[in-house]
C-alpha distance (Angstrom), angle and dihedral (degrees) to the residues before:
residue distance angle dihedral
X1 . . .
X2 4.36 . .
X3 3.83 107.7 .
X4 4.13 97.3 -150.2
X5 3.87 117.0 -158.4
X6 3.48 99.4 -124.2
X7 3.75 106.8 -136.8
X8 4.14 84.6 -19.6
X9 4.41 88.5 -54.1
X10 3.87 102.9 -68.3
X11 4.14 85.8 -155.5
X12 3.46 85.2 78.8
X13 4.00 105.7 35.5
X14 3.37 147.8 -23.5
X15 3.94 117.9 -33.1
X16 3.70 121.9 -101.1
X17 3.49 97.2 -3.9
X18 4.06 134.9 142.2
X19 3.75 82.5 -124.3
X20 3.46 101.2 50.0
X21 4.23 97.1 37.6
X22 3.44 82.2 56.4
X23 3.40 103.7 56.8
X24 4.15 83.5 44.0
X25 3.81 87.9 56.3
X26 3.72 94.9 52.1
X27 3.77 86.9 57.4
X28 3.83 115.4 24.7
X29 4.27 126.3 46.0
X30 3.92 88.9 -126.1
X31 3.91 139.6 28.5
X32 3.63 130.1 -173.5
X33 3.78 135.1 -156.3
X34 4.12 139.7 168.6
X35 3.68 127.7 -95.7
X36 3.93 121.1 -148.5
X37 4.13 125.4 156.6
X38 3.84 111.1 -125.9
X39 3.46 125.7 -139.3
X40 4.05 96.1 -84.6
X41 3.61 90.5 47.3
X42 3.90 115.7 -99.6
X43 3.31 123.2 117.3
X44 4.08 121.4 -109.3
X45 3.83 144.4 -179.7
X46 3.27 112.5 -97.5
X47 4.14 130.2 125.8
X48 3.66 105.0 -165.6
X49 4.03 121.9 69.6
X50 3.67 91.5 -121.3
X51 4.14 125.4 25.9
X52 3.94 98.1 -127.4
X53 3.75 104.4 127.5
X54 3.57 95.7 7.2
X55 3.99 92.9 69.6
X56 3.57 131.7 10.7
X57 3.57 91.3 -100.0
X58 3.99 125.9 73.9
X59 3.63 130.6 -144.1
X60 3.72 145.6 73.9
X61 3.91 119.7 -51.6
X62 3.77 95.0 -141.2
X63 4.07 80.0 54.6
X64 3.36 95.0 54.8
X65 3.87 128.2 81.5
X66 3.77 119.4 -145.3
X67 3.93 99.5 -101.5
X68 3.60 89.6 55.6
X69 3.47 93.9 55.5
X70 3.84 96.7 45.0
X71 3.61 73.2 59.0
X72 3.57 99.9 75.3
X73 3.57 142.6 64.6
X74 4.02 123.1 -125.8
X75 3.56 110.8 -130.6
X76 4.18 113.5 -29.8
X77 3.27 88.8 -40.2
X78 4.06 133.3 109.7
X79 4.12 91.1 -127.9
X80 3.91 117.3 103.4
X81 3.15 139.4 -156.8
X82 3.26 119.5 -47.7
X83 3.61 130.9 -137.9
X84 3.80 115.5 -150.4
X85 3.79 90.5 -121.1
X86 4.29 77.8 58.6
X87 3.65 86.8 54.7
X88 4.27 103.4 44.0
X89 3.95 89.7 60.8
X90 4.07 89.3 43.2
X91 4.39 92.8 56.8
X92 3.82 108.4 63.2
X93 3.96 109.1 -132.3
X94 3.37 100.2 -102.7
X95 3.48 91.1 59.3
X96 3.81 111.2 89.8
X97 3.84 113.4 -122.6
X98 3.26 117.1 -148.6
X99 4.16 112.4 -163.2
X100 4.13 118.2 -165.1
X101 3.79 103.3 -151.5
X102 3.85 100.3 -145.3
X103 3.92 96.2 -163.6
X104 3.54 146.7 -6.1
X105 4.33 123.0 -63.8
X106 4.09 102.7 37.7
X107 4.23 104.4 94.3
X108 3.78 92.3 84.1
X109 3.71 84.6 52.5
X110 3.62 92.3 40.9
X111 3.39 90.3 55.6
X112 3.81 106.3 48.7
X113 3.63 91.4 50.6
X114 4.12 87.8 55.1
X115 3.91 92.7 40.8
X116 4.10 88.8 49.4
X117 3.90 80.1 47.1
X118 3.95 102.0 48.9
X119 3.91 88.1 -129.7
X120 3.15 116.6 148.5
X121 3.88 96.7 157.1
X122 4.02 95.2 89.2
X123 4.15 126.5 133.2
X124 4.57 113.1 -161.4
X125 3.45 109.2 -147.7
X126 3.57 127.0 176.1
X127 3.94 148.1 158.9
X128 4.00 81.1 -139.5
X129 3.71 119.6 95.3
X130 4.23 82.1 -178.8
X131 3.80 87.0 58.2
X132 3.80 95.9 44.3
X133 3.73 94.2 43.2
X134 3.89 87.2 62.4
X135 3.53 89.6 58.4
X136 3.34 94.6 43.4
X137 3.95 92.5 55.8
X138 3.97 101.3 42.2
X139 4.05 126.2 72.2
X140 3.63 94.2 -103.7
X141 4.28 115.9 107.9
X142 3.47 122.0 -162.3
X143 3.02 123.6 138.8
X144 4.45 115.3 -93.3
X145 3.71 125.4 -170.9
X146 4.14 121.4 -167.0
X147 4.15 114.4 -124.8
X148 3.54 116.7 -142.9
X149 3.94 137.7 159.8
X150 4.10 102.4 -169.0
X151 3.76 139.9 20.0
X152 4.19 96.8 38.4
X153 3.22 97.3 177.1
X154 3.50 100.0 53.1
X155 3.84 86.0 42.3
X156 4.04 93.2 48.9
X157 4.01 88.4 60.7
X158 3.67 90.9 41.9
X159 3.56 92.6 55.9
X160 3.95 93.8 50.4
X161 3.79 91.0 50.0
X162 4.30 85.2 59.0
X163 3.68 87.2 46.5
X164 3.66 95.6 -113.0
X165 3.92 123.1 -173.7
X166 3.49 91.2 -163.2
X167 3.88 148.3 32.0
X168 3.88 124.5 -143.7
X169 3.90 105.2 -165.6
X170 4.07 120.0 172.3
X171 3.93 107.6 -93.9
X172 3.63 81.6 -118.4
X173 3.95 96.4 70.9
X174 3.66 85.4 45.5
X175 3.68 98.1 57.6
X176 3.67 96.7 32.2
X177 4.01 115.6 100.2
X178 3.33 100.1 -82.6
X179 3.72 94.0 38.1
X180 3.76 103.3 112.0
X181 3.76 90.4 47.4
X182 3.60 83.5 53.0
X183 4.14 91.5 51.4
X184 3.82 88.6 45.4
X185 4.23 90.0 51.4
X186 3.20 86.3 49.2
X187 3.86 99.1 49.6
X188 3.62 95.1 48.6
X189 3.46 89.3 52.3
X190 4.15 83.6 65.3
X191 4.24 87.9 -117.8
X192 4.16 122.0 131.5
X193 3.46 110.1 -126.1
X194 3.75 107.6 -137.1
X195 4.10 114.4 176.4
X196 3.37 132.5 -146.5
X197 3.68 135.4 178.7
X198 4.05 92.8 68.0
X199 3.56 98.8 154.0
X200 3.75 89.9 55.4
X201 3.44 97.9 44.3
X202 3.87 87.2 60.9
X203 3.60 100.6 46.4
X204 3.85 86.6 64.8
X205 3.94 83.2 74.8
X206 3.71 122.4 -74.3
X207 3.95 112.1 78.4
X208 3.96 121.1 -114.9
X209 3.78 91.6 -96.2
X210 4.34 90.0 64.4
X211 3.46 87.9 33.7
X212 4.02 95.1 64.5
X213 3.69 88.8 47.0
X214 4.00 92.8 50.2
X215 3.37 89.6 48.5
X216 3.96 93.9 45.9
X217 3.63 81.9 50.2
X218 3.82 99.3 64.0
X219 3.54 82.9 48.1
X220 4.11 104.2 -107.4
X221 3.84 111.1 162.8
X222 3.63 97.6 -142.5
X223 3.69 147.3 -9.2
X224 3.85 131.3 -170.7
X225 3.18 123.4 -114.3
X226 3.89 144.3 -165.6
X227 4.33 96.2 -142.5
X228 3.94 129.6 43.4
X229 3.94 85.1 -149.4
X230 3.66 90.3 95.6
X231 4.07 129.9 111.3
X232 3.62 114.4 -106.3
X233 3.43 99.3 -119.5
């Protein structure tokens, strides 16, 4: 089973940036990091809506122009914001990079920063079926895979009708009762089932370590995760 950086493994240094996917990269196949467009247009790393308590800044990304952002520091660390240009030259191209479009109106983007890059080796994931149907509808091909925490079924047909490769279900759903039926669904559908939500998923009682090999047991292909220190199932 793929161990997946999540947001380049923020238990080891500051989330989603060049610093910290590299250090992922040198250590896992795949990372993974959020996409939002600032306020001047480009497109950075940053999960969270606005950057209060991620950075030592505070307001909304879309707010923000780019120099203001260089001009803060994630977490208490001396990285800034990245932009995702910052974080295509820090992942090697082997390395599969794994891109959660947070909203709507960033895959052209997205894609002329890979195609300037000669990176083919990209995964779109998003909670958005807006943002995945524009994928879905333009000439570009990489590969996209639907998030979702409840309702899989419901979410498993949604995510063939946008032409999904792949599904990203909370490790919960996967390790609940009915999660292997849920992998198998999903497999004979033809998606990759890439988890997320590990840290969660352990907290409920077995630690990360038991929870990769439960999850490699119901036969998921990858899920992200916030530590490298983890079996490869």
């Amino acid at each position: 089973m793929e161990l997946v950086g999540h947001r380049g493994c923020p238990d080891h240094g500051p989330e989603n940036t060049a610093r910290a996917v590299a250090a992922a990269a040198e250590r896992l196949p795949a990372v993974e990091v959020d996409l939002r467009r600032c306020g001047s247009g480009e497109l950075v790393a940053v999960h969270d809506e606005r950057v209060d308590g991620v950075t030592d800044g505070t307001g909304r990304v879309a707010d923000l122009d780019l120099a203001t952002l260089r001009g803060l520091r994630v977490g208490e660390s001396d990285d800034p914001v990245a932009t995702f240009a910052d974080i295509v030259e820090a992942v090697p191209p082997a390395v599969t990079l794994q891109v959660e479009c947070k909203v709507p109106g960033l895959w052209r983007d997205v894609r002329a920063v890979l195609t300037a890059d000669g990176r083919s080796n990209v995964r779109c994931s998003s909670f958005s079926a807006p943002a995945l149907a524009e994928i879905a509808r333009s000439e570009w091909g990489p590969e996209t895979g639907l998030l979702f925490d409840e309702h899989p079924t419901a979410n498993l047909d949604l995510a063939a009708a946008l032409d999904c490769a792949n599904v990203h279900p909370h490790a919960r759903l996967c390790l609940d009762p009915g999660g292997r039926a849920l992998v198998e669904r999903a497999h004979d559908a033809g998606f990759g089932v890439y988890a997320w939500g590990l840290d969660a998923a352990a907290d409920d009682g077995e630690g990360r370590a038991a929870t990769v090999r439960a999850l490699a047991d119901r036969g998921v292909d990858g899920v992200t995760t916030d530590t490298w220190d983890l079996p490869r199932a």
